[in-house]
N, C-alpha and C positions, 0 to 999 in steps of 0.2 A: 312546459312539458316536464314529467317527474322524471328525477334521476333512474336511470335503469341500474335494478340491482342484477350482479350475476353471481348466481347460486349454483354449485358443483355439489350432483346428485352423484355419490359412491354406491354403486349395487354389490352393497356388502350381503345381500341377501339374496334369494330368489326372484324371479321375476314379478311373478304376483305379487309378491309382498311390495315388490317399489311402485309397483301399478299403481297397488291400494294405496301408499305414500305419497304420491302425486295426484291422486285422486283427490287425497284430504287437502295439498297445498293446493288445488284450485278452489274447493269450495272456498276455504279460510282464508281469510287474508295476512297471512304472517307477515308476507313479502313483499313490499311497494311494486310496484312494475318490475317482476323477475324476467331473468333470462336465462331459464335452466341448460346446466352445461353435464350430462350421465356419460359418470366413468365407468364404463362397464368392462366383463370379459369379452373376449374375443371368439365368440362361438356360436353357430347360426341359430340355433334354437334361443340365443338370450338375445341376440342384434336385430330378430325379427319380431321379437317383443318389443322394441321401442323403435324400430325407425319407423316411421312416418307418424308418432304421435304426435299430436298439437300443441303441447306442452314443451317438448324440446325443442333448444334453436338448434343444438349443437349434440353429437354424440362420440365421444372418445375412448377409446377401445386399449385394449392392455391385453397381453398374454402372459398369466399367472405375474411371476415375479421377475420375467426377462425385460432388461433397459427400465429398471422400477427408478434410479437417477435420472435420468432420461426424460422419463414420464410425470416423477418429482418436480424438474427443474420447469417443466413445461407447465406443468399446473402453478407452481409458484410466479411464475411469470403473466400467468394471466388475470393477476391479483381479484380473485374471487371475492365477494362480500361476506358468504357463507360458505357454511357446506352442512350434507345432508347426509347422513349419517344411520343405517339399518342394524340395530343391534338385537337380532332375535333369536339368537341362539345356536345360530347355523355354522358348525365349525369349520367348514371348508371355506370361508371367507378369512380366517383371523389375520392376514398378513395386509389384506384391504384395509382390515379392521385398522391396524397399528397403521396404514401408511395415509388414512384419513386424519389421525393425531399428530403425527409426522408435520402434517402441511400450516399448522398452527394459526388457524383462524381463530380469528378472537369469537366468532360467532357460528356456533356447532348444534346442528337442532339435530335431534336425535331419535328414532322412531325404535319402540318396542317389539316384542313378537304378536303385542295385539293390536298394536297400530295407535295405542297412545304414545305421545310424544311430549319432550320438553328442550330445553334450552341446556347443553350441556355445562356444568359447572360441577366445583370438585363434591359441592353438597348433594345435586341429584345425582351424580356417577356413584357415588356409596350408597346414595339412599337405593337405588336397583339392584345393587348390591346386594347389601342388606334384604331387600322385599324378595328376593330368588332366594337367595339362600334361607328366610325363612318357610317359604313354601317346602311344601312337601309332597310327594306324590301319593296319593292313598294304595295300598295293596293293589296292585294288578294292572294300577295303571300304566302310562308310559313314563319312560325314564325321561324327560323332554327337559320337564325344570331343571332336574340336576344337572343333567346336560346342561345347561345352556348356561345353568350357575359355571360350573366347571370351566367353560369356555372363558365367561365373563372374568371371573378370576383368572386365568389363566391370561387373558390380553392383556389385565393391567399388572399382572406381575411381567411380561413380557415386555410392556411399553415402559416398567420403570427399568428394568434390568436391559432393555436393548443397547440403551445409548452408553451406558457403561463395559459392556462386551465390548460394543463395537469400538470405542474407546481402548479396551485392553491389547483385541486383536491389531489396532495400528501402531502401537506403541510395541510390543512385538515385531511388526514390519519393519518399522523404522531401524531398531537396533539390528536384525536381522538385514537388512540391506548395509546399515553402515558397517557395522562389523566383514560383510561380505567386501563392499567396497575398500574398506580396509586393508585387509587381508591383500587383497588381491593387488593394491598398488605397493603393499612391501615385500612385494615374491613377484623375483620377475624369472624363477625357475618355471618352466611350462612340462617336466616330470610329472610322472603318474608316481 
């Protein structure tokens, strides 16, 4: 019997769009014997988009960025082969976006806003890059590429600068407790 792969589907996107994305991962065979795991939102119109599809074993739900450790630790723990990854432009995902990179799979397939896809690596994450930012929208069209260039940019100046923030703001905490701690055990006046 083949190893079972499992694959954590992120719906960094709209509904349809990961439909059509699981569509293509049945035709295709990317994936030995998968067992897709959709981390989705928590909200009946997107939960009734995928519960009872045939493709999923498993469905795992999230409300925006509350218990986002929580929901980290848990996905880490169920040491995924891959993960699945919807990068179309859609800006009200971008924290999904950063917390799909967060989770550090060595194996990141990645799906467009046309439903082309590839194997995430630091050469095609610039090369999309690049291809958005060279399009252009002709007069009158919609502003969509820019958009989504805008976005795209914008996540990975995000994903490189997060860990460094967040880095700042604990180093902050720490001397701000110790100094508090401090403080407080050489004053044993209890005065206003």
């Amino acid at each position: 019997m083949a190893r079972v792969m499992h694959v954590l589907i992120i719906q960094s996107a709209e509904p349809p769009c990961v439909l059509k994305g699981l569509e293509h991962l049945r035709q295709s065979a990317l994936f030995e014997n998968p067992r897709f795991t959709i981390f989705c939102r928590n909200r009946p119109e997107i939960l009734g988009s995928f519960q009872g599809h045939p493709m999923l074993f498993q469905i795992l739900i999230h409300t925006e960025a509350r218990d986002s450790w929580h929901h980290w630790r848990t996905l880490l723990d169920q040491h995924f082969d891959a993960v699945v990854l919807f990068l179309t432009g859609d800006p009200s995902y971008w924290k999904v976006k950063i917390f799909a990179f967060l989770l550090g799979q060595r194996r990141l397939l990645v799906f467009d806003e046309c439903g082309a896809w590839f194997i995430c690596n630091w050469r095609q994450w610039l090369s999309l890059i690049a291809r958005r930012m060279r399009e252009r929208p002709s007069p009158g069209a919609s502003s969509r590429v820019g958009r989504s260039t805008r976005v795209l940019v914008a996540l990975a100046v995000k994903s490189v600068i997060f860990p460094f923030r967040f880095l700042w703001l604990l180093l902050v905490w720490l001397r701000l407790r110790f100094a508090g701690s401090r403080q407080s055990r050489g004053s044993d006046d209890c005065s206003l």
